[in-house]
Backbone as a printed PyTorch tensor [residue, N CA C, xyz], in Angstrom:
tensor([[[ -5.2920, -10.3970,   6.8320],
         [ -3.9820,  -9.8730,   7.1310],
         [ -4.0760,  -8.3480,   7.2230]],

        [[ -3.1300,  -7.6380,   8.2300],
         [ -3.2160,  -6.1590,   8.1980],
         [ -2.8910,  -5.3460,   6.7930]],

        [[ -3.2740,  -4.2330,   7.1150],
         [ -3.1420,  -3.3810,   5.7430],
         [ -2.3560,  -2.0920,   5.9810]],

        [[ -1.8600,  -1.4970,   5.6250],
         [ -0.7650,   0.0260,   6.0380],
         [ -1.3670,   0.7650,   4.8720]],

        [[ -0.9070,   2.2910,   5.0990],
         [ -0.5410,   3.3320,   4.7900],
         [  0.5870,   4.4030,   5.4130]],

        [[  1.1810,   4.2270,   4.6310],
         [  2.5980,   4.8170,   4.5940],
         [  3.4650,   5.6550,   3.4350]],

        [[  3.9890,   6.8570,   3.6500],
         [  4.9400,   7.1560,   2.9400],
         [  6.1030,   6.1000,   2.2930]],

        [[  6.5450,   6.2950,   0.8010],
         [  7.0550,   5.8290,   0.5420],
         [  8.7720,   5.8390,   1.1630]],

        [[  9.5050,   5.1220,   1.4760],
         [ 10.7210,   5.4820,   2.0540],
         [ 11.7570,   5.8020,   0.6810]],

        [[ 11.3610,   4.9230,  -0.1920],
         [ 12.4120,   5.3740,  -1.5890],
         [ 11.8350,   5.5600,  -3.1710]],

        [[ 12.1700,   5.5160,  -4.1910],
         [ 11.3380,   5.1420,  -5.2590],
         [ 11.4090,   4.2930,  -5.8100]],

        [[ 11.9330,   3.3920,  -4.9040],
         [ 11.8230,   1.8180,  -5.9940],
         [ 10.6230,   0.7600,  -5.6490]],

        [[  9.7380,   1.3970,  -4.9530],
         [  8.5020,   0.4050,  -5.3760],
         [  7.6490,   0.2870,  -6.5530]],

        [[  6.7370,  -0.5140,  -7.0220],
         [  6.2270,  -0.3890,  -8.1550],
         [  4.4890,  -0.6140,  -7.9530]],

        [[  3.6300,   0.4840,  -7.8060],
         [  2.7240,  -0.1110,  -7.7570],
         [  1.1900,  -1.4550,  -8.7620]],

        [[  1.3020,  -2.1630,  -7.7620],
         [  0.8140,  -3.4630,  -8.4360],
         [ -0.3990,  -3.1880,  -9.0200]],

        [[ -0.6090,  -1.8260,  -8.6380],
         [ -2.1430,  -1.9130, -10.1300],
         [ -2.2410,  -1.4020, -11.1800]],

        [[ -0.9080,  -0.1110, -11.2730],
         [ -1.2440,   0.7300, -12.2550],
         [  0.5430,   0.2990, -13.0190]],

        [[  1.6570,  -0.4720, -12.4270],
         [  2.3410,  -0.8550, -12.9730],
         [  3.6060,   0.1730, -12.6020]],

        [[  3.3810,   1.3710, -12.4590],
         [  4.2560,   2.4690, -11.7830],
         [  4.8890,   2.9270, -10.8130]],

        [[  6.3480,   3.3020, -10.7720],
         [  6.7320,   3.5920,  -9.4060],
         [  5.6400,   4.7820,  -9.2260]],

        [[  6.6530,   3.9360,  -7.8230],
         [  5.2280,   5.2940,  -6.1740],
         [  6.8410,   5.7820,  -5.8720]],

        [[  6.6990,   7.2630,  -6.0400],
         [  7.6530,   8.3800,  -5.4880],
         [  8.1170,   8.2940,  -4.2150]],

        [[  9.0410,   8.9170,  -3.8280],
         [  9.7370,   8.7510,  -2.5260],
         [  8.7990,   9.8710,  -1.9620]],

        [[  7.8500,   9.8010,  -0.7190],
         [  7.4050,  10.3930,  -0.0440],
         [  5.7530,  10.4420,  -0.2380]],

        [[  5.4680,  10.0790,  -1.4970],
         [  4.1140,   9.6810,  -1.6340],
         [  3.1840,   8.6020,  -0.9640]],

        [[  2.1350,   8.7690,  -0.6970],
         [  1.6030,   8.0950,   0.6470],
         [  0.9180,   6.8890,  -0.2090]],

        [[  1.2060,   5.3830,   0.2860],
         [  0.7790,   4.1530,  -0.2560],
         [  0.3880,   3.1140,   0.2460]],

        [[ -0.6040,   2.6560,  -0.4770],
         [ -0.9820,   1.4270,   0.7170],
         [ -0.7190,   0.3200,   0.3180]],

        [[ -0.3430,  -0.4390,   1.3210],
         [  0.3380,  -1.7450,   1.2950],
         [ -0.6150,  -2.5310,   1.9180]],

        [[ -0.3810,  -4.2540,   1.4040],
         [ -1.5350,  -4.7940,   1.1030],
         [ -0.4860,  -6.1250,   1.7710]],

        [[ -0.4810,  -6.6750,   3.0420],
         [  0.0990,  -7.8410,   3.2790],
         [ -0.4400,  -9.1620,   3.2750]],

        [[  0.2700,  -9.7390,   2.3870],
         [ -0.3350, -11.0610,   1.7240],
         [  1.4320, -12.5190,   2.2510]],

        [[  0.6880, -13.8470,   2.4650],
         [  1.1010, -14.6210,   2.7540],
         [  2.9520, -14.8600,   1.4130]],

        [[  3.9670, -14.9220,   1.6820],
         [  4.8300, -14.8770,   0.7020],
         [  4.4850, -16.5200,   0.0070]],

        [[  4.6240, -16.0460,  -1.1130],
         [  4.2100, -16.9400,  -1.8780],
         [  5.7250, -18.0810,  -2.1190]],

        [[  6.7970, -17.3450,  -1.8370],
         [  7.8940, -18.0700,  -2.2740],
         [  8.6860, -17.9070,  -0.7180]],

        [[  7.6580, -18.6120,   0.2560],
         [  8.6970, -19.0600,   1.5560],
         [  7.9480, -18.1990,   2.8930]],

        [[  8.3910, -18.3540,   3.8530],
         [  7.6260, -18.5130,   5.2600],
         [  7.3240, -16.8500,   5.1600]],

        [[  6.7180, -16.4360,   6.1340],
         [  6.5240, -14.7750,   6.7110],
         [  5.4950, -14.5250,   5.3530]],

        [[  5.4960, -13.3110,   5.4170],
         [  4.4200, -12.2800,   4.7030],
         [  5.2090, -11.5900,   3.6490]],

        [[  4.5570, -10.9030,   2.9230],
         [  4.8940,  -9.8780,   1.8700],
         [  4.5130,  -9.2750,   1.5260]],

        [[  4.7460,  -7.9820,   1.0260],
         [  4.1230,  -6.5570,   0.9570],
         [  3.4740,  -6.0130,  -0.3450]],

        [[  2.4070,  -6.0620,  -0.8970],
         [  1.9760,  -5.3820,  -1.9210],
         [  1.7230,  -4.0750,  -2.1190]],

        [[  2.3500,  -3.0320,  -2.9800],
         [  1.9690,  -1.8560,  -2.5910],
         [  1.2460,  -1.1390,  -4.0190]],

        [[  0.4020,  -0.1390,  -3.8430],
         [ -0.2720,   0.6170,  -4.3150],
         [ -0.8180,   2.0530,  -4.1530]],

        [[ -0.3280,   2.9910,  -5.3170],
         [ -0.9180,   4.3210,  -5.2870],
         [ -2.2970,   4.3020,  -4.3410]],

        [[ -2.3020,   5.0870,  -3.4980],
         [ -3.6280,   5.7320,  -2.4570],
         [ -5.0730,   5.1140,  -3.6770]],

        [[ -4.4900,   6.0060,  -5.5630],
         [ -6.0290,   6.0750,  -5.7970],
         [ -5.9310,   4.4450,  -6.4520]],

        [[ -5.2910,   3.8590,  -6.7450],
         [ -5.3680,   2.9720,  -7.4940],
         [ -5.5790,   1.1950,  -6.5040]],

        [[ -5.7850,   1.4400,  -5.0650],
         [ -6.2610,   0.9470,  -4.3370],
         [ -7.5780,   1.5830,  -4.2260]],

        [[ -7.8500,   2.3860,  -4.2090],
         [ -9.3800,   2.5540,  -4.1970],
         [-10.2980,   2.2800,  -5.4670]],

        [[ -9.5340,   2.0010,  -6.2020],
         [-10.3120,   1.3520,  -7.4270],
         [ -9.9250,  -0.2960,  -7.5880]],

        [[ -9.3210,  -1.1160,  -6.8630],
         [ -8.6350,  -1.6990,  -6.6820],
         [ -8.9080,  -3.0710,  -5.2410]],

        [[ -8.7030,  -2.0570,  -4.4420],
         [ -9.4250,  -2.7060,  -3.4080],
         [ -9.6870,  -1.8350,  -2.0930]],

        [[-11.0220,  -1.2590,  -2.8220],
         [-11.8910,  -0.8360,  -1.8600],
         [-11.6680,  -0.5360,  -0.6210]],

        [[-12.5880,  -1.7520,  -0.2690],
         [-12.9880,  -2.2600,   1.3510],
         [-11.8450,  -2.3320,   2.3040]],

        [[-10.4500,  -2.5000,   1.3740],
         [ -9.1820,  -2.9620,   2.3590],
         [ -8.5960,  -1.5540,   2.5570]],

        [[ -8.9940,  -0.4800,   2.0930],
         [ -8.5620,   0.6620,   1.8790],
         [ -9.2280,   1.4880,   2.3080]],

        [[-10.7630,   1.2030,   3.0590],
         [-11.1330,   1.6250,   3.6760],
         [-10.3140,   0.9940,   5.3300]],

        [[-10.9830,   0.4180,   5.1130],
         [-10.5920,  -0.3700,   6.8020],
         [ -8.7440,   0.2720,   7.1350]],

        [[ -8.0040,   0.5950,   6.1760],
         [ -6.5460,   1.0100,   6.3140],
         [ -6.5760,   2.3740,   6.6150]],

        [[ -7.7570,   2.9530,   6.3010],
         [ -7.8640,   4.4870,   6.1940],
         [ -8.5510,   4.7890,   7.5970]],

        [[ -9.1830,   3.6780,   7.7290],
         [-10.0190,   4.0210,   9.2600],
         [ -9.2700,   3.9260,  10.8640]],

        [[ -7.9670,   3.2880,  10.2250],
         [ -7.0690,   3.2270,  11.2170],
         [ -5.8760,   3.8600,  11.3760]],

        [[ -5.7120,   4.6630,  10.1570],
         [ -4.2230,   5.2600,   9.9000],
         [ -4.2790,   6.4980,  10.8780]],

        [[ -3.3290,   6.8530,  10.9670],
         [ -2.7290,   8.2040,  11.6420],
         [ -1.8760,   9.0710,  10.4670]],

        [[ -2.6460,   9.5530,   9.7800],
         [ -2.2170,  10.4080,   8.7250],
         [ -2.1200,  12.3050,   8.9650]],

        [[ -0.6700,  12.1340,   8.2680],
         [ -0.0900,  13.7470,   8.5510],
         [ -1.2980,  14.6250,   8.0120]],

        [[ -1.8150,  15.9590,   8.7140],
         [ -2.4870,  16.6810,   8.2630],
         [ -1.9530,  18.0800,   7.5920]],

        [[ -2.5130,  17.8480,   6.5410],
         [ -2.0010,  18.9780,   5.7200],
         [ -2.7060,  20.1700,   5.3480]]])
């Protein structure tokens, strides 16, 4: 399934590895997985570093495709 990186749009996500909201505007990667409770997909999200300790390989491959703001 595809993978994103994206700014957060608000602060009510929680990321699924470290247990913590991800800030409104902080950049996160989301991890789309089959919904477990009914048809379509669903979004897992995670701090930039806590996917890289986390899951790697999917965070590479998300990074190799993103179009990220340069700062």
């Amino acid at each position: 399934m595809p993978h994103s990186i994206a700014a957060a749009t608000s602060g009510r996500s929680t990321c699924r590895g470290c247990g913590r909201v991800i800030e409104r505007g902080t950049l996160r990667f989301g991890e789309r997985i089959a919904n477990p409770f009914g048809g379509g997909e669903a979004t897992l999200w995670f701090h930039l570093q806590c996917a890289a300790y986390r899951r790697p390989e999917a965070l590479l491959d998300a990074l190799d495709g993103a179009d990220l703001p340069h700062t």
